[in-house]
N, CA, C and O atoms as a GROMACS GRO file, in nm:
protein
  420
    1UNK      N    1  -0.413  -2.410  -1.508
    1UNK     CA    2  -0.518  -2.309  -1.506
    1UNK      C    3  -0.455  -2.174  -1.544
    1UNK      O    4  -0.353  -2.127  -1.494
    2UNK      N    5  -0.520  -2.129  -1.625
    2UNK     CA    6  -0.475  -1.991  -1.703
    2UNK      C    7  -0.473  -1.885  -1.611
    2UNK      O    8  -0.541  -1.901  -1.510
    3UNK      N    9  -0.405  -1.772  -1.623
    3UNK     CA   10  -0.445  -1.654  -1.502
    3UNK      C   11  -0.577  -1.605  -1.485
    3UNK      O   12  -0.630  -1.575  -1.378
    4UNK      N   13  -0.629  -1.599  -1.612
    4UNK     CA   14  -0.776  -1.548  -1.647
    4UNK      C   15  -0.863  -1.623  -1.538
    4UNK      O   16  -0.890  -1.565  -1.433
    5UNK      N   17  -0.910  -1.758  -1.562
    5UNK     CA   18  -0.939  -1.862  -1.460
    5UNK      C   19  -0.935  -1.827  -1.378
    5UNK      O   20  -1.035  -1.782  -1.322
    6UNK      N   21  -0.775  -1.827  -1.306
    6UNK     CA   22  -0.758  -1.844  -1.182
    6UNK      C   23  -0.845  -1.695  -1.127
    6UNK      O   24  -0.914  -1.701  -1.025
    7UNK      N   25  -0.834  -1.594  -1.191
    7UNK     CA   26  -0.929  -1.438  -1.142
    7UNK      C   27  -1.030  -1.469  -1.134
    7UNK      O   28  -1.093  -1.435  -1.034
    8UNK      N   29  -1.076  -1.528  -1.211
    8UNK     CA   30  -1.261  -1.574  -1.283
    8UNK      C   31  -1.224  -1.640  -1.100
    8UNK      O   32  -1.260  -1.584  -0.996
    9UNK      N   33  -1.177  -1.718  -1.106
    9UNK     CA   34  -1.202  -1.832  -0.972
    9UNK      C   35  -1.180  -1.733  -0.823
    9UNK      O   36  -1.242  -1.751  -0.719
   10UNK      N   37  -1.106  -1.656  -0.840
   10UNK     CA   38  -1.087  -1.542  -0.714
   10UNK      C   39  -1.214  -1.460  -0.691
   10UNK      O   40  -1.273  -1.425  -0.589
   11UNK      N   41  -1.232  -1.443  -0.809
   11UNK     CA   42  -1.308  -1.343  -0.741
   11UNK      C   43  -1.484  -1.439  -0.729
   11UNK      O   44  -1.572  -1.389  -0.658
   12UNK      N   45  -1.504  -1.549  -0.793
   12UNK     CA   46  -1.631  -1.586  -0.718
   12UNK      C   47  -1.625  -1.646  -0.583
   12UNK      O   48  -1.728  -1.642  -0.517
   13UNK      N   49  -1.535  -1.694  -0.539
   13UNK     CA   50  -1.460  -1.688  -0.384
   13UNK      C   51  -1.486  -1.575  -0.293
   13UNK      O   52  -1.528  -1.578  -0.177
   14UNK      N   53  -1.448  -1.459  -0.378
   14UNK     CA   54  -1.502  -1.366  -0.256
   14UNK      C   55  -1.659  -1.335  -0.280
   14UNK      O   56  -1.728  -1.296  -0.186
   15UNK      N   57  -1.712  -1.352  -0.401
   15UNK     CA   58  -1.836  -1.310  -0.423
   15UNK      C   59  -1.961  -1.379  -0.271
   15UNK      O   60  -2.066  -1.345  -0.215
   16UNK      N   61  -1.873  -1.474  -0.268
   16UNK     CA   62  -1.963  -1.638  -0.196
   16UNK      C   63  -1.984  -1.596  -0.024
   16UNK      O   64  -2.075  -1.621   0.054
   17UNK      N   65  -1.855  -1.520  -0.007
   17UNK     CA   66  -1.874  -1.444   0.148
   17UNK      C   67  -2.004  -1.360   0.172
   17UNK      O   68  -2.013  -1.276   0.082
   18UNK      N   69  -2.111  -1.351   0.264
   18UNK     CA   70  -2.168  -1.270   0.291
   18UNK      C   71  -2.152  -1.163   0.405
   18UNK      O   72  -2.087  -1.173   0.509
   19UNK      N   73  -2.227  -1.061   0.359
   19UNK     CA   74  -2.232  -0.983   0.476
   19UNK      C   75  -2.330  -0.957   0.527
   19UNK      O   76  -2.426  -0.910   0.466
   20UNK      N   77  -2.329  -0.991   0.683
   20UNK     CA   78  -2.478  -0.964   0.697
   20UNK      C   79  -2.606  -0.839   0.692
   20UNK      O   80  -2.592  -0.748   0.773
   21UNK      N   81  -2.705  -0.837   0.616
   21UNK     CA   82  -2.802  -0.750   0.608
   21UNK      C   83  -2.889  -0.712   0.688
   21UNK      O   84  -2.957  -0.806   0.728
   22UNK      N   85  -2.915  -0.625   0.724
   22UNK     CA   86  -3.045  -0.543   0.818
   22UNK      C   87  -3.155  -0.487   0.715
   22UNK      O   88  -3.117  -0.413   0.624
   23UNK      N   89  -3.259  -0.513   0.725
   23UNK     CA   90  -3.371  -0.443   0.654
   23UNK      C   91  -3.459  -0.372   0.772
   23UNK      O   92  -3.459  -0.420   0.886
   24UNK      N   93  -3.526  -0.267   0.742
   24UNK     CA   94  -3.584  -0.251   0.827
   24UNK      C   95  -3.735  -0.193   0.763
   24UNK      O   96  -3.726  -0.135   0.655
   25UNK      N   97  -3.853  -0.203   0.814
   25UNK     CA   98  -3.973  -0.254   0.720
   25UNK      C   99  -4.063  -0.150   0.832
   25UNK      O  100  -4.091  -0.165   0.951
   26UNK      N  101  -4.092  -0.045   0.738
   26UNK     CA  102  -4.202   0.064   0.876
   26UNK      C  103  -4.304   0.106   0.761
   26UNK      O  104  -4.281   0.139   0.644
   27UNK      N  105  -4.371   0.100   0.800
   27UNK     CA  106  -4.557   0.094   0.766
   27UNK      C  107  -4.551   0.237   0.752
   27UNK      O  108  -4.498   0.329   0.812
   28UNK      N  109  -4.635   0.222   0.637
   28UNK     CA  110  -4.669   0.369   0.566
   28UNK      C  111  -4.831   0.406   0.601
   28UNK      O  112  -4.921   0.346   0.543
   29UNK      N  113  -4.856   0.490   0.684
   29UNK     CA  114  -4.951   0.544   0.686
   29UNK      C  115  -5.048   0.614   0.618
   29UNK      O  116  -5.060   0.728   0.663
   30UNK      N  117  -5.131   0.583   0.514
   30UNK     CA  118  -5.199   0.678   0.467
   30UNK      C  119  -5.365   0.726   0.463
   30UNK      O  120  -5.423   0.705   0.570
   31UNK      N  121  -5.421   0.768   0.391
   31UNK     CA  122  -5.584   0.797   0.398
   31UNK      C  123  -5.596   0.743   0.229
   31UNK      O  124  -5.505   0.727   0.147
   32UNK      N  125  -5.747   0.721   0.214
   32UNK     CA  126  -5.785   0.651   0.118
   32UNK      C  127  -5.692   0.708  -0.001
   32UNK      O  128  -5.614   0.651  -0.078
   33UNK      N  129  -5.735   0.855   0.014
   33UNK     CA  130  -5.705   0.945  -0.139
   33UNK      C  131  -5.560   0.920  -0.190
   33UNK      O  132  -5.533   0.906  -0.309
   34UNK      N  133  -5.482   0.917  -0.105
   34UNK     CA  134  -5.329   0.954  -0.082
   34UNK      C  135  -5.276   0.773  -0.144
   34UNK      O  136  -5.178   0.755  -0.216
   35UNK      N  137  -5.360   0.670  -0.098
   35UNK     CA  138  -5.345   0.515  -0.120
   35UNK      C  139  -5.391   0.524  -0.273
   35UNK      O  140  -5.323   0.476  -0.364
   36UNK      N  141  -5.470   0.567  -0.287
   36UNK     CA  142  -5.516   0.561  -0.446
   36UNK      C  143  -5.419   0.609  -0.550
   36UNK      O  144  -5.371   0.543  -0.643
   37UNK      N  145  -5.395   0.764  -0.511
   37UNK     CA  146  -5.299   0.807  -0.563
   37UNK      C  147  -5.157   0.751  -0.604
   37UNK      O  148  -5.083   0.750  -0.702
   38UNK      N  149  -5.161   0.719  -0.514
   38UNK     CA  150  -4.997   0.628  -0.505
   38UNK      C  151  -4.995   0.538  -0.581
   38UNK      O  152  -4.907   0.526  -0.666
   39UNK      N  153  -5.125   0.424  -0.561
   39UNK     CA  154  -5.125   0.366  -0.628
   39UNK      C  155  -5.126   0.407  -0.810
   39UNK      O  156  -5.088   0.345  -0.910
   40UNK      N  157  -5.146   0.450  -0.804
   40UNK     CA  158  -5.225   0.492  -0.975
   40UNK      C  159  -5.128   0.522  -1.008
   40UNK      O  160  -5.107   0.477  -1.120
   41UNK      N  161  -4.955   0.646  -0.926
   41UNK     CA  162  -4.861   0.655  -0.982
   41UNK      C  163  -4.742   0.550  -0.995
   41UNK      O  164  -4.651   0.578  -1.072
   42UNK      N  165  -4.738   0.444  -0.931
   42UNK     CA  166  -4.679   0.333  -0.912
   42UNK      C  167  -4.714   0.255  -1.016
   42UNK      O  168  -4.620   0.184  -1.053
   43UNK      N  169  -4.816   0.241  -1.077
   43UNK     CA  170  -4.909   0.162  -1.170
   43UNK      C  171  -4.827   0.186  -1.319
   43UNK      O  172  -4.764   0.111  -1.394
   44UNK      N  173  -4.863   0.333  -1.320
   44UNK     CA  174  -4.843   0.421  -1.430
   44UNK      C  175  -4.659   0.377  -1.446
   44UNK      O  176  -4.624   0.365  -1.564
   45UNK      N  177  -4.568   0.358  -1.360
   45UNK     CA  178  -4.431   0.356  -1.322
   45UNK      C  179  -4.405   0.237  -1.416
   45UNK      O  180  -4.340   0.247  -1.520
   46UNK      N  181  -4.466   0.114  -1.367
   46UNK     CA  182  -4.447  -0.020  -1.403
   46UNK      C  183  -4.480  -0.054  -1.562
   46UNK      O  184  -4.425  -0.142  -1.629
   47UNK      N  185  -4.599   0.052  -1.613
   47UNK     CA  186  -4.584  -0.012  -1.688
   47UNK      C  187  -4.524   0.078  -1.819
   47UNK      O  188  -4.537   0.044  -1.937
   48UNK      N  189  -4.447   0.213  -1.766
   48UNK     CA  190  -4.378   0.247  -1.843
   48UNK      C  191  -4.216   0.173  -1.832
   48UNK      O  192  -4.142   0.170  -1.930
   49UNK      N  193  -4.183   0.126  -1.719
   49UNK     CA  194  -4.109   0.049  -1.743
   49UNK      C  195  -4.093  -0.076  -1.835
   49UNK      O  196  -3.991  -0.108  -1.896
   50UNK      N  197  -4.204  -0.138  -1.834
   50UNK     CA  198  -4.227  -0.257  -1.896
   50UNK      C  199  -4.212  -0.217  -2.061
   50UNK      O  200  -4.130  -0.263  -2.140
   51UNK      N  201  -4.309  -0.126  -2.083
   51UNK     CA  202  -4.294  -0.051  -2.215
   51UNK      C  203  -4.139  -0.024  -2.282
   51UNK      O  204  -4.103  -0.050  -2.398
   52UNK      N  205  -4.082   0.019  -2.203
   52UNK     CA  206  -3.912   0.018  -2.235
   52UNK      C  207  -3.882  -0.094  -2.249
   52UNK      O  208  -3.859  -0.124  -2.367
   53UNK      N  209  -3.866  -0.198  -2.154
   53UNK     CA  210  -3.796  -0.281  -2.138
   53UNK      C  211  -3.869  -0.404  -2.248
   53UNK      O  212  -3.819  -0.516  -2.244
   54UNK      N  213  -3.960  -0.384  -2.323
   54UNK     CA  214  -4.014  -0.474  -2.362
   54UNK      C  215  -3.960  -0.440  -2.526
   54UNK      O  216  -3.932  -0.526  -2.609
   55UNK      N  217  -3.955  -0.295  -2.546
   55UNK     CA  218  -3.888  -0.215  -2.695
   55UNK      C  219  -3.773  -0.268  -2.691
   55UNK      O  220  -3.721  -0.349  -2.768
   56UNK      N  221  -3.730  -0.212  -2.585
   56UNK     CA  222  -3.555  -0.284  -2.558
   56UNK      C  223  -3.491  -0.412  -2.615
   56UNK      O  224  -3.379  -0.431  -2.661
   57UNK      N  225  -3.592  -0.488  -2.598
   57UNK     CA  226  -3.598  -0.675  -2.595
   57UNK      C  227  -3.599  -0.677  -2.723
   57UNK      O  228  -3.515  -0.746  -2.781
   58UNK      N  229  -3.691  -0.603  -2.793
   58UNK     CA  230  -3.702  -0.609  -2.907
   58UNK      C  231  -3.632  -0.594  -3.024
   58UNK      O  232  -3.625  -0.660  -3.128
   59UNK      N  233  -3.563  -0.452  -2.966
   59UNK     CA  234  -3.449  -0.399  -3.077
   59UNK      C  235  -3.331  -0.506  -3.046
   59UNK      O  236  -3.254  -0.516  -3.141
   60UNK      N  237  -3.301  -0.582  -2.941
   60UNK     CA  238  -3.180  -0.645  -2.901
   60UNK      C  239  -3.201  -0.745  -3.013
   60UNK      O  240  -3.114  -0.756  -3.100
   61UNK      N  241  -3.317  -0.822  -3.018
   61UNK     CA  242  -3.367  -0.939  -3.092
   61UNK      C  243  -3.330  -0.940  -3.240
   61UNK      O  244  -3.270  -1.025  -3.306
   62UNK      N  245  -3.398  -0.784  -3.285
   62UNK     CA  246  -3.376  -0.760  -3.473
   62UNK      C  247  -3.239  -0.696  -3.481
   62UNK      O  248  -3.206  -0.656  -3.592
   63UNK      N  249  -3.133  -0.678  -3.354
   63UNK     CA  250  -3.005  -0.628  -3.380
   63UNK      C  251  -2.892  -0.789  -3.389
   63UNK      O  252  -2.784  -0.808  -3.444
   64UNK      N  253  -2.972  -0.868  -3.316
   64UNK     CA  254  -2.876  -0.995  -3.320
   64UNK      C  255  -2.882  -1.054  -3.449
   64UNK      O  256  -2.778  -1.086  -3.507
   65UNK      N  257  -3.057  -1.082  -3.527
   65UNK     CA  258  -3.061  -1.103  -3.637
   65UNK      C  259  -3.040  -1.088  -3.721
   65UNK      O  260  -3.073  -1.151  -3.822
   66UNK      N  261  -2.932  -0.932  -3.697
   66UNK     CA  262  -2.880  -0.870  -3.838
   66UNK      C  263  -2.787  -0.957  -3.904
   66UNK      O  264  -2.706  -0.991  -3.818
   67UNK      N  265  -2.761  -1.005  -4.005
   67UNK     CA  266  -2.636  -1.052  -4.049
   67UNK      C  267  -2.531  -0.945  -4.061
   67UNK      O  268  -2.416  -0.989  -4.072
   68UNK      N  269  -2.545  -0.803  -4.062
   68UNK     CA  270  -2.445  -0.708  -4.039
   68UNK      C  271  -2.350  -0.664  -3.905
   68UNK      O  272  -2.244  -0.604  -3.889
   69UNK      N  273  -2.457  -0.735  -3.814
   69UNK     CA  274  -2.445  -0.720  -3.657
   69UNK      C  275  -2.331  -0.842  -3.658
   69UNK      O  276  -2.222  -0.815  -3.606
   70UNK      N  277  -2.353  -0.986  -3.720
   70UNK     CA  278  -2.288  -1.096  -3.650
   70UNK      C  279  -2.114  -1.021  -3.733
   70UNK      O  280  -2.005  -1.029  -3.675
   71UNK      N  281  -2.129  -0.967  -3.852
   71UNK     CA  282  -2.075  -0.946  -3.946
   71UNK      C  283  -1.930  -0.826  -3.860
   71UNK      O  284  -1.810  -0.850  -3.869
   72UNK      N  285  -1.990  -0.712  -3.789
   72UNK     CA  286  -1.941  -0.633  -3.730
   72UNK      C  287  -1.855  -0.691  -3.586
   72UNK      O  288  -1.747  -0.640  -3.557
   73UNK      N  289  -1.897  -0.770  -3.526
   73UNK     CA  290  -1.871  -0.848  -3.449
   73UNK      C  291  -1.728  -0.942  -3.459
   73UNK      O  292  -1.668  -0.971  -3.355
   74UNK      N  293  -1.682  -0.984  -3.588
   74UNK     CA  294  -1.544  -1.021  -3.612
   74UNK      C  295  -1.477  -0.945  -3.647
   74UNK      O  296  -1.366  -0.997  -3.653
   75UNK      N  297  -1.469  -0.789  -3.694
   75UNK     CA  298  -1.369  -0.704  -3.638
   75UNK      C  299  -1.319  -0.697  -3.557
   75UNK      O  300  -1.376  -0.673  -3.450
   76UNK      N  301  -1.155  -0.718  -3.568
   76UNK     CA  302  -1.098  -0.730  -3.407
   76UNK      C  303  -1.050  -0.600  -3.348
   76UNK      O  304  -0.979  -0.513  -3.399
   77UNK      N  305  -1.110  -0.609  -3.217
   77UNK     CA  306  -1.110  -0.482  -3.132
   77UNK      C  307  -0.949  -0.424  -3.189
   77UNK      O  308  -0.935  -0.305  -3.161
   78UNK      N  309  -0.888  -0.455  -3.225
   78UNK     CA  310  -0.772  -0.351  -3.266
   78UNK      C  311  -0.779  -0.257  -3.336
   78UNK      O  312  -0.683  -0.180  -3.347
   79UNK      N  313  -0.924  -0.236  -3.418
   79UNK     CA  314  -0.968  -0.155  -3.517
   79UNK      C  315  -1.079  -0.100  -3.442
   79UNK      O  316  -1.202  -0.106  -3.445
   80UNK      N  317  -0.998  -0.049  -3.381
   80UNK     CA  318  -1.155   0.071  -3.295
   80UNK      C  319  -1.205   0.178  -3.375
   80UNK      O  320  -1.295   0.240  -3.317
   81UNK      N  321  -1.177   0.219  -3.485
   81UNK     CA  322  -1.265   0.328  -3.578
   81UNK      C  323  -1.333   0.228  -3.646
   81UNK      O  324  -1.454   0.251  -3.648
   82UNK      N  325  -1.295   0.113  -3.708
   82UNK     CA  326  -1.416   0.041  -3.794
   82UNK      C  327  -1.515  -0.065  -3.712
   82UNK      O  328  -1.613  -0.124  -3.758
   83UNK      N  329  -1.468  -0.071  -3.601
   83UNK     CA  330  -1.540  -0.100  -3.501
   83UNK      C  331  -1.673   0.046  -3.467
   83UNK      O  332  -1.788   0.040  -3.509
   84UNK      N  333  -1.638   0.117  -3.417
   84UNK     CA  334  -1.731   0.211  -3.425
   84UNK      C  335  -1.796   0.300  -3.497
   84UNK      O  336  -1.873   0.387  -3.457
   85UNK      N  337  -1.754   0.270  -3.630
   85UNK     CA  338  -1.856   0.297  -3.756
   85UNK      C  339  -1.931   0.217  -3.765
   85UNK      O  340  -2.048   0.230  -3.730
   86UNK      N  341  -1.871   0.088  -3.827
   86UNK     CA  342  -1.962  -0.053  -3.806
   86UNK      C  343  -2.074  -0.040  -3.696
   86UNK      O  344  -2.191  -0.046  -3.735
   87UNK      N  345  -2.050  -0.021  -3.562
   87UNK     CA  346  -2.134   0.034  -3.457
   87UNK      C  347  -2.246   0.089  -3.460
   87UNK      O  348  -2.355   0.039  -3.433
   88UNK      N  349  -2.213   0.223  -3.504
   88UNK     CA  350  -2.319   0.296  -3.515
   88UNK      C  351  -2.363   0.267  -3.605
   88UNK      O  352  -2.476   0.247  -3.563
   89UNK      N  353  -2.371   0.229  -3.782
   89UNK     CA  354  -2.460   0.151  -3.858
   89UNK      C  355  -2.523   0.062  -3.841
   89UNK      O  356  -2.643   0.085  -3.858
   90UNK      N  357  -2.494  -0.053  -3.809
   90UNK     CA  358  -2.550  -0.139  -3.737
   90UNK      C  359  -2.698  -0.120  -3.656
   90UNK      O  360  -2.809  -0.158  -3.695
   91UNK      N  361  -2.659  -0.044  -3.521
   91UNK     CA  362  -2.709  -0.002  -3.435
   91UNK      C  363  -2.858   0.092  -3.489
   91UNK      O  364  -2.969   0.093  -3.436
   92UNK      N  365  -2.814   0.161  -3.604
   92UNK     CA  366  -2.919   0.241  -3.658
   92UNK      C  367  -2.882   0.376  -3.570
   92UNK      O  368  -2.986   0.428  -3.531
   93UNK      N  369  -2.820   0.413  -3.547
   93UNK     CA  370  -2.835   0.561  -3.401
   93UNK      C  371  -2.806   0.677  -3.503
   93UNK      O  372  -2.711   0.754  -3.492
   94UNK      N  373  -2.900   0.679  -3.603
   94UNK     CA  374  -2.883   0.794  -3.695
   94UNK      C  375  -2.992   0.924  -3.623
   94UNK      O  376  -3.112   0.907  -3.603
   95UNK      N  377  -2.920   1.047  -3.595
   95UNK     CA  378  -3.026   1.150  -3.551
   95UNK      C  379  -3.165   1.146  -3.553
   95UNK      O  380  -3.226   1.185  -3.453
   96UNK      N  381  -3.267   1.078  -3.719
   96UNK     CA  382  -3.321   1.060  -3.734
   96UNK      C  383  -3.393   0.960  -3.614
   96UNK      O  384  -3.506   0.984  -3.571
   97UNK      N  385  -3.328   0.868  -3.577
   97UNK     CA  386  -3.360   0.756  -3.519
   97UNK      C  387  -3.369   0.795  -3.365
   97UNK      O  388  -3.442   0.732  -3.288
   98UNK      N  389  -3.282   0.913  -3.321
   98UNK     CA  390  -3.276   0.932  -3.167
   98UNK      C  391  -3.445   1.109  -3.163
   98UNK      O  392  -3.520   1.169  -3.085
   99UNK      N  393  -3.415   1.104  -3.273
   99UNK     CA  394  -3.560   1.241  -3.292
   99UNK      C  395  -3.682   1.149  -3.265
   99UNK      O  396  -3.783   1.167  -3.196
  100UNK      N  397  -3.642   1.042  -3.343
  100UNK     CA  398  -3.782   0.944  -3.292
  100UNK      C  399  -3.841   0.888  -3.142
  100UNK      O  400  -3.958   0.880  -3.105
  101UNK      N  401  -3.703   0.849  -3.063
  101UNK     CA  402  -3.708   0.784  -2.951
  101UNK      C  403  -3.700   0.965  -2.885
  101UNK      O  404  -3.647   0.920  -2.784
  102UNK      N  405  -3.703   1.042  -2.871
  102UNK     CA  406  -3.740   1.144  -2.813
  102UNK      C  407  -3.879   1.190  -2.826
  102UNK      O  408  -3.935   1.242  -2.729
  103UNK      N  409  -3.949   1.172  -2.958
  103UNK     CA  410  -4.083   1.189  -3.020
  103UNK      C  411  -4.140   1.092  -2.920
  103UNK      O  412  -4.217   1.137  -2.835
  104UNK      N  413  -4.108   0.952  -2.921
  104UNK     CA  414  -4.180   0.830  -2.835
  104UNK      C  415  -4.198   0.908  -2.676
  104UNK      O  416  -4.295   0.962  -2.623
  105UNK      N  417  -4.082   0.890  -2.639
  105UNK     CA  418  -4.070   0.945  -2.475
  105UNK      C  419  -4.118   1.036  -2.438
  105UNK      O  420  -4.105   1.069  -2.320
   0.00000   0.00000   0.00000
């Protein structure tokens, strides 16, 4: 067993120990208006999350499909400048592109 392994194997060993947890669960008091409210901003929360996380998914998807992406990817990390040119082309993170995702947000 390689050293790598044997770490990989240490440390899910300790991962496996628990410690025990306390939660503690106290009731929120409110009046109709204040329940509504909350609600509506909680609402609003989820599904701007989702909205991200769903763009997110997306760009991950047409960044894997790049053949430039799989392409950038066998540069070996010893070339950390053509690694991070490659990067940022790839990636698209041209000003243009971050003016946009600021325009979105």
């Amino acid at each position: 067993m390689s050293k790598k392994q044997q770490a990989i194997a240490g440390h899910e060993k300790q991962a496996r120990r628990r410690t025990p947890t306390f939660l503690l669960e106290l009731p929120l008091h409110v009046n109709q208006g204040q329940s509504a409210r909350l609600r509506a901003h909680l609402e609003s929360r989820r599904a701007f999350y989702n909205a991200i996380l769903s763009e997110g998914q997306k760009r991950l998807r047409q960044m894997r499909a790049d053949p430039a992406w799989h392409a950038a990817r066998l540069i070996p990390p010893s070339h950390k400048h053509e690694r991070q040119v490659c990067g940022r082309w790839v990636s698209g993170a041209s000003p243009m592109v971050w003016a946009s995702w600021r325009n979105w947000l």
